[in-house]
C-alpha positions, 0 to 999 in steps of 0.5 A: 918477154914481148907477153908481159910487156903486152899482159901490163899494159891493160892494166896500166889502162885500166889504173889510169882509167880508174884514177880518171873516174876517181877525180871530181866530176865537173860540169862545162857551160860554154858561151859562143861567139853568137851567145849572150849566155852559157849553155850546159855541154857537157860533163867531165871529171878532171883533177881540180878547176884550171885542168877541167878548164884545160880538158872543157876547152879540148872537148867542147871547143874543137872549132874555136866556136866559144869565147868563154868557158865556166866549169863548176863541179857537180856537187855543188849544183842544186836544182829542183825537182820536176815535181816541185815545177807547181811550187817553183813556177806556177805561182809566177802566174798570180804576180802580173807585175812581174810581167814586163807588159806595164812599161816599155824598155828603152832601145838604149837599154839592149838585151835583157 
């Protein structure tokens, strides 16, 4: 009897590894204590937002180094692609005004 308890349990494995591919695939940005910004960490797939924010805050915050967590799923990031970096950035180059080098930040005003 001990054989087929052996023989189910590879299988239940396998089902409960399936149902976890077949959740959505998120994306997990973290800020740490030091940041004044998130930063990309990492990817996890997870049933819906609070039990990806659950599963971030096990994987990616172990040594309690984050302060805030964002999850987003991965279908709805857009981002350019590498070939279009002319058309998105180059023409930056041509617009000096958008250059902070004509006036100067107060010290009042603090990161930017």
């Amino acid at each position: 009897m001990s054989t087929r308890k052996q023989a189910a349990q590879p299988a239940a494995g396998a089902s409960a590894a399936k149902a976890l591919k077949d959740w959505p695939l998120w994306e997990v940005f973290v800020r740490s204590k030091q940041g004044l910004e998130h930063k990309h960490c990492g990817s996890l797939h997870a049933a819906d937002a609070t039990h990806a924010l659950q599963m971030a805050r096990d994987v990616y915050t172990r040594r309690q180094e984050g302060v805030s967590i964002w999850v987003v799923p991965s279908h709805l990031i857009s981002a350019s692609e590498p070939d279009d970096k002319a058309e998105f950035f180059e023409p930056a180059d041509d617009k000096i005004y958008r250059h902070p080098t004509f006036y100067e930040i107060p010290d009042e005003v603090g990161h930017m």
